[in-house]
C-alpha positions in Angstrom: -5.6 -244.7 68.9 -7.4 -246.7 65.9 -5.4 -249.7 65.1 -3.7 -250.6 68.3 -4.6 -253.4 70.4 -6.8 -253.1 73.9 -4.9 -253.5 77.3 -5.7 -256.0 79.1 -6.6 -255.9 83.0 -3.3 -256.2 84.3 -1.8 -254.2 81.7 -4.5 -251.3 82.6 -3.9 -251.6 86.8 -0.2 -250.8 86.1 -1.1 -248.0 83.7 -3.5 -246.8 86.1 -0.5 -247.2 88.8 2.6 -245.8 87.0 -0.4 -242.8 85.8 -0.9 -241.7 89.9 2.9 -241.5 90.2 3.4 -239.1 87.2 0.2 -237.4 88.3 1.8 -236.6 91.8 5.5 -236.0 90.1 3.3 -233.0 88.3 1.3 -231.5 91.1 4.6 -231.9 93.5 6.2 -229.7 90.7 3.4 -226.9 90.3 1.4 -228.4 87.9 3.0 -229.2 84.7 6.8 -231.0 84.1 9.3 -230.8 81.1 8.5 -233.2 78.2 12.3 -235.0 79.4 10.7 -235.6 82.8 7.2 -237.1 81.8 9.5 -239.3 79.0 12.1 -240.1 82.0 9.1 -241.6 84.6 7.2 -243.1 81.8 10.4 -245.5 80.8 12.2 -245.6 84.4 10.0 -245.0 87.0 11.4 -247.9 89.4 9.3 -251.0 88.8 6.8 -249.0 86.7 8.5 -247.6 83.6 8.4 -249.3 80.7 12.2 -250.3 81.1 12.3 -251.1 84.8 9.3 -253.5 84.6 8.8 -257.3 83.9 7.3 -257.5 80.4 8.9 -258.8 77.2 10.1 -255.5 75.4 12.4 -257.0 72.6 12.0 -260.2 70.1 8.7 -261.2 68.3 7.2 -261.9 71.6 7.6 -258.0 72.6 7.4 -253.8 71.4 10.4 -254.1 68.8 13.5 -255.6 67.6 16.9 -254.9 67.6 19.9 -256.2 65.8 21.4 -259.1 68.2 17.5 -260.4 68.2 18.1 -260.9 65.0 21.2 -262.7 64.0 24.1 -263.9 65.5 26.5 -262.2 63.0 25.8 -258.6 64.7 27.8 -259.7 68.3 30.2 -261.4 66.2 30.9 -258.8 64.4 31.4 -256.5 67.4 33.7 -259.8 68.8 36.0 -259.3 66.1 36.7 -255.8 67.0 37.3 -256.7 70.8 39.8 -259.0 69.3 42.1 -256.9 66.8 41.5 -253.8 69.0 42.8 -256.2 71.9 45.9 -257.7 70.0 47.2 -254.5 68.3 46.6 -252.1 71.3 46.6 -254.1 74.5 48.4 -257.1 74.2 50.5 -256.8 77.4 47.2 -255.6 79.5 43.5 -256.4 80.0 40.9 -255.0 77.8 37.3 -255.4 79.8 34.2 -255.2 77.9 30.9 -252.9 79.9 28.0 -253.0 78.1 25.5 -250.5 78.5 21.6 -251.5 78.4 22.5 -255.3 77.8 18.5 -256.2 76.9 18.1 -260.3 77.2 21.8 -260.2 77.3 22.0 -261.8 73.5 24.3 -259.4 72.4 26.9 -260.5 75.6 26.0 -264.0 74.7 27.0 -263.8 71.1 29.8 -261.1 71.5 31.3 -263.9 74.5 30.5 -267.1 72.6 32.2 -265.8 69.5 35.9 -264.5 71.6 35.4 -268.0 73.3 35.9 -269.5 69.9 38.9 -267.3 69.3 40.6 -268.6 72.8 39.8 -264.5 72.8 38.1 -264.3 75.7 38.2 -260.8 78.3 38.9 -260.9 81.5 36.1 -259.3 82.7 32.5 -258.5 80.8 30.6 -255.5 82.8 26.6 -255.2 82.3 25.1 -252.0 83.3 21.3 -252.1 82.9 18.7 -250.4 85.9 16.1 -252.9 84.9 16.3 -255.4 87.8 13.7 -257.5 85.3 15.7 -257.4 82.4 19.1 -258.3 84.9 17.5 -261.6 86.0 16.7 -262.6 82.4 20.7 -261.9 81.3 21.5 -263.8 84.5 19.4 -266.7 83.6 20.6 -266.7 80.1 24.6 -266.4 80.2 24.5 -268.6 82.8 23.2 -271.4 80.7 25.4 -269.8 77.4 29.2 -269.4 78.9 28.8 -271.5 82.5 32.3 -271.4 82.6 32.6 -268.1 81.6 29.6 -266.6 84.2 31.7 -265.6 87.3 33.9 -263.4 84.8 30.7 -261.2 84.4 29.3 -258.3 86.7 26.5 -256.7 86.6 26.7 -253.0 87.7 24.7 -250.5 89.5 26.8 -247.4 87.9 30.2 -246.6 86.1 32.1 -245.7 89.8 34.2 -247.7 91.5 34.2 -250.7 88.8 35.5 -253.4 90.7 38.5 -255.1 89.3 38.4 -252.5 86.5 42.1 -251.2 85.6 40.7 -248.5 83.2 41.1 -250.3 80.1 37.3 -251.0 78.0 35.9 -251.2 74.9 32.1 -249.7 76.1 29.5 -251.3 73.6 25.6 -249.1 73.9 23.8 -250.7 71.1 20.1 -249.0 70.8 20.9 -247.4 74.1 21.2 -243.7 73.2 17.6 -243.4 71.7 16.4 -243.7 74.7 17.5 -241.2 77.0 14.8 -239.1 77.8 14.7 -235.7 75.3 12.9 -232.1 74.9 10.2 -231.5 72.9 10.3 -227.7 71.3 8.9 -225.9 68.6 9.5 -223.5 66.2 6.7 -221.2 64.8 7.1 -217.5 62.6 6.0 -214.8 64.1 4.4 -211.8 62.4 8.0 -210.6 62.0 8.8 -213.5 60.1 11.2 -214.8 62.7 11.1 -218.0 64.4 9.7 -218.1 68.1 10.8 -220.9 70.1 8.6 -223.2 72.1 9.0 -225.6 74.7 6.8 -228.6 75.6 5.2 -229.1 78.8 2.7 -232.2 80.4 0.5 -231.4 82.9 -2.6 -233.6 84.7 -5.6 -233.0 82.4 -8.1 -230.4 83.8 -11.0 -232.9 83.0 -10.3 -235.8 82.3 -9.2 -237.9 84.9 -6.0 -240.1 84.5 -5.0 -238.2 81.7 -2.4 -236.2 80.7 -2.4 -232.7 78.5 0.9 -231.3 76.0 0.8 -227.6 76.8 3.1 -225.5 74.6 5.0 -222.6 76.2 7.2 -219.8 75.0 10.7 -220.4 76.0 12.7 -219.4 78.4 16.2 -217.4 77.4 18.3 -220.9 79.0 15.9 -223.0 76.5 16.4 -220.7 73.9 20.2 -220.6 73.9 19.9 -224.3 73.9 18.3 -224.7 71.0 20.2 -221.9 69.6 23.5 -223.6 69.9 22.1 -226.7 67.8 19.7 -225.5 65.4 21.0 -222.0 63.2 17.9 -220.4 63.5 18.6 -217.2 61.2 18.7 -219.3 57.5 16.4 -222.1 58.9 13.2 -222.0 56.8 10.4 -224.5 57.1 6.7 -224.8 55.0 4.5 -226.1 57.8 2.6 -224.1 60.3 5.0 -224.9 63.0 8.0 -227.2 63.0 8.7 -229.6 66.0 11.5 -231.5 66.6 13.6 -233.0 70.1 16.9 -232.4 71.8 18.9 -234.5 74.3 19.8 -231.8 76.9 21.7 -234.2 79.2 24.3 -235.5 76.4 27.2 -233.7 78.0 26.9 -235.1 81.6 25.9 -238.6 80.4 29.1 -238.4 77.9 31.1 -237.6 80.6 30.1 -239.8 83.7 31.2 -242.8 80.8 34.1 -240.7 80.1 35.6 -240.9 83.8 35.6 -244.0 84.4 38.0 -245.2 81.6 41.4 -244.4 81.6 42.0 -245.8 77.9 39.6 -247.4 75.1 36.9 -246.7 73.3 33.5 -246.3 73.1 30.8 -247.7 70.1 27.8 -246.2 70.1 25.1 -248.0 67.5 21.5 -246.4 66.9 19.3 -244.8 64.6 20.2 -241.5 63.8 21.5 -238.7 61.8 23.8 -235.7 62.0 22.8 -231.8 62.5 21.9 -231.1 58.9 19.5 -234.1 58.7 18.3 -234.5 61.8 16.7 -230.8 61.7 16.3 -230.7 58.2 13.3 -228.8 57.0 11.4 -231.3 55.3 11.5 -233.2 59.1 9.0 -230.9 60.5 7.2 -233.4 63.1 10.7 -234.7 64.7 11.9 -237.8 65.0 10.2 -239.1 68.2 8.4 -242.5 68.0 6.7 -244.9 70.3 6.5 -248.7 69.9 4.1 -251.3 71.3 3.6 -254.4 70.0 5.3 -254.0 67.0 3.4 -251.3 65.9 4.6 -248.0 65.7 2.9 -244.9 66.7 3.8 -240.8 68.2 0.9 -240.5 70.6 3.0 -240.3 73.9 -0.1 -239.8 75.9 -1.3 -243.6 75.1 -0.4 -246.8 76.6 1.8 -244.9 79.9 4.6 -247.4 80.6 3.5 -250.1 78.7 5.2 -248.7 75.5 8.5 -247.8 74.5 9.6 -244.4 73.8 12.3 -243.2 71.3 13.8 -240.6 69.4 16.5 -240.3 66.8 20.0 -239.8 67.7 21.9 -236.4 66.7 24.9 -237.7 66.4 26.8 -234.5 66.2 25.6 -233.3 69.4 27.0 -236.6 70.6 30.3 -235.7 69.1 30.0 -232.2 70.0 29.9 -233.3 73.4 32.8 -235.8 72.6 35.3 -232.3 71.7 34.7 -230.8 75.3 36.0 -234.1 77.2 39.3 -236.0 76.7 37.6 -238.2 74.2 38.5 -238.1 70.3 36.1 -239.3 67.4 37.8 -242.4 65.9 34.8 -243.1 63.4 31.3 -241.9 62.2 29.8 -244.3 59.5 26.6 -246.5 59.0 26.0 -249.8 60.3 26.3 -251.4 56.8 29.8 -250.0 56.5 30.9 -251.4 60.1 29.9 -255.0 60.0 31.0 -255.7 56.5 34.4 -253.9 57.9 34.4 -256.5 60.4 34.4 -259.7 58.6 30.5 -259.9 58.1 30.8 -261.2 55.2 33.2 -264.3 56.1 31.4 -265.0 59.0 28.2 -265.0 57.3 29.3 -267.8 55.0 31.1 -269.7 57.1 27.6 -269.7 58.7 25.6 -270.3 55.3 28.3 -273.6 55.3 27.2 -274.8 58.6 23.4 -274.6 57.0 24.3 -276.5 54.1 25.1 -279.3 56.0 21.6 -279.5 57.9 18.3 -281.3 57.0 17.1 -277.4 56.6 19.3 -276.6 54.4 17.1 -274.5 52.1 15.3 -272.6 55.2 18.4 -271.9 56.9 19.8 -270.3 53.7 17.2 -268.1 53.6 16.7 -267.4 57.5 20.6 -266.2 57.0 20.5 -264.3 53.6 17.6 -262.1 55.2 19.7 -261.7 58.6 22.2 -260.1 56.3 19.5 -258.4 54.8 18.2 -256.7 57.6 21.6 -255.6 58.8 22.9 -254.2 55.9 20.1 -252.9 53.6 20.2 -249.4 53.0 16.0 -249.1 53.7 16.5 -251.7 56.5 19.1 -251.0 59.8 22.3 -250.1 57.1 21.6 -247.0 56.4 19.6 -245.5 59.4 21.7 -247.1 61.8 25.2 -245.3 62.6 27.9 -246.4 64.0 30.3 -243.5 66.1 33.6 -244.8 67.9 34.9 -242.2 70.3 38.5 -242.8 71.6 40.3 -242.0 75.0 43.9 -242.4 75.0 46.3 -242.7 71.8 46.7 -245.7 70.4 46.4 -247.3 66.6 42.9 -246.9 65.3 41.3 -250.3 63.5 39.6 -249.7 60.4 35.9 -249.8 61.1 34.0 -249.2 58.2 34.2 -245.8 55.9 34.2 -242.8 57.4 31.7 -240.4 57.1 32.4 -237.6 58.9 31.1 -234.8 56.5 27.6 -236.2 57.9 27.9 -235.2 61.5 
């Protein structure tokens, strides 16, 4: 694709690698796979997928940036929920923190550093990430942040058998649900003028070699009711020649392997998304997925195999759809703007923008800070597109998170 920049040898031998292992996954399966499976090996295929291998993925140095990379006020914020949640509902018992997808393991270091300050600090602090890469880099980095702190924190193979773990968490997924792997479908009208439903395939291509091929097939009835329970196909009316969009097909059991192994907490889930009603809104006609490689941002999923990240939007009321059918409850749906400043952004930020008037930079730091905020908050920056949904097992007093915006979901 025009514009993005050449690979390089090594990055092309473990393209060419990954490529032979996707290539066999296809011909093992009868020739083509579901769009979930060719997104699942391109991002976790072990030691090849774009999450389970050794480059840098986040920060200016890598694909994209997320919100701990870029200020320290996002884990503080999320530190001074721990804390009231802690003091209101579980004074008398531990509250552990697990962290799902932990990335450099900034977002530990800043949520930690910040309860350490408080004299706040959890018992335990549970990482669950399957890149063994991205492990040895949180490892290397919390060790040098909280020394003191580092035996208190265990990094996890899976959500059973938690050890030490009496059921009590706060589970923190920050950019985490975006990437589960997704369907690809489309709709097109027939000459009936109803909607036909398609599902996307990738197969080896017939001719080119080391390539792959999207082949579009009509759906089967299982696929159909799928997209069917979502998307209300009998007043849904597009303009373009076909409408293509994604859903997570895998929510449910996900939801409720995180479900099972708490007895009582809650769960915050922060990512770019919308509800139903947006997410397949009419005008959205070429979906939500995205790819991301060196900062630039592209939807050509063929290109770059493992070297790039892949993404798409979260439907957030398929999340809390799922939510209903376990023993969870929905504590809070509302943007990333409205849950910081909820949680003392804006005192932390200038208690911050005091520290930075005291330094030989004053003037830079002012600015580095007021754009942090910026970017956080700004409805055409992360405030807006970026929700925030707190699911809750177990009844217990609620702490005011922002304003709720349930009629969205």
């Amino acid at each position: 694709m025009k514009g993005l920049p050449e690979l390089s040898d090594i990055e092309q031998a473990h393209q060419h690698k990954l490529i032979q292992v996707i290539q066999n996954q296809i011909t093992q399966a009868g020739g083509k796979i579901p769009f979930s499976e060719f997104m699942a090996a391109c991002l976790y295929t072990p030691g090849l997928g774009y999450y389970s291998a050794g480059a840098v993925k986040m920060g200016r140095g890598g694909d994209f940036v997320t919100a701990p990379e870029i200020s320290t006020l996002f884990g503080q914020t999320l530190a001074e929920y721990y804390a009231t949640l802690k003091a209101q509902n579980f004074a008398s018992e531990p509250l552990s923190i697990i962290e799902l997808g932990a990335g450099t393991g900034k977002l530990a270091g800043d949520i930690l550093t910040h309860l350490d300050s408080l004299g706040r600090l959890p018992t335990h602090y549970y990482i669950l990430d399957i890149s063994a890469d991205l492990k040895h880099q949180q490892q290397l980095y919390l060790k040098n942040k909280l020394p003191h702190y580092f035996d208190q924190i265990t990094w996890l193979n899976s959500l059973e058998n938690i050890p030490h773990f009496n059921g009590n968490g706060l589970l923190i997924a920050n950019e985490v649900i975006d990437a589960l792997p997704v369907e690809l479908f489309s709709l097109k009208f027939n000459d009936k003028n109803k909607v036909d439903i398609f599902q996307h395939w990738i197969s080896n291509h017939p001719s080119l070699p080391n390539t792959f091929e999207q082949i579009i097939l009509p759906a089967d009835t299982a696929f159909e009711d799928c997209i069917k329970s979502i998307v209300k196909l009998d007043d849904f009316v597009f303009d373009a020649p076909e409408y293509v969009s994604e859903m997570n097909l895998n929510i449910l059991p996900w939801l409720s392997g995180i479900e099972k192994m708490l007895v009582k907490g809650q769960l915050i889930f922060i990512d770019y998304g919308y509800g139903t009603q947006e997410y397949y809104h009419a005008a959205r006609h070429m979906g939500t997925l995205l790819c991301y490689h060196k900062h630039l941002v592209h939807s050509d999923f063929l290109l770059n195999i493992g070297l790039q990240d892949i993404t798409a939007y979260v439907n957030f009321t398929q999340v809390a759809m799922a939510a209903k059918t376990l023993d969870l409850t929905i504590d809070n749906y509302t943007t990333q703007a409205e849950f910081l400043l909820s949680q003392n952004l804006g005192p932390l930020a200038e208690k911050k923008l005091a520290l930075a008037a005291l330094s030989e930079n004053s003037a830079a730091e002012h600015i580095t800070i007021t754009n942090e905020m910026h970017k956080l908050t700004a409805p055409h920056e992360m405030g807006e597109l970026f929700k925030v949904l707190i699911l809750q097992k177990g009844e217990f007093e609620s702490i005011p998170s922002g304003r709720p915006h349930f009629h969205r979901l």
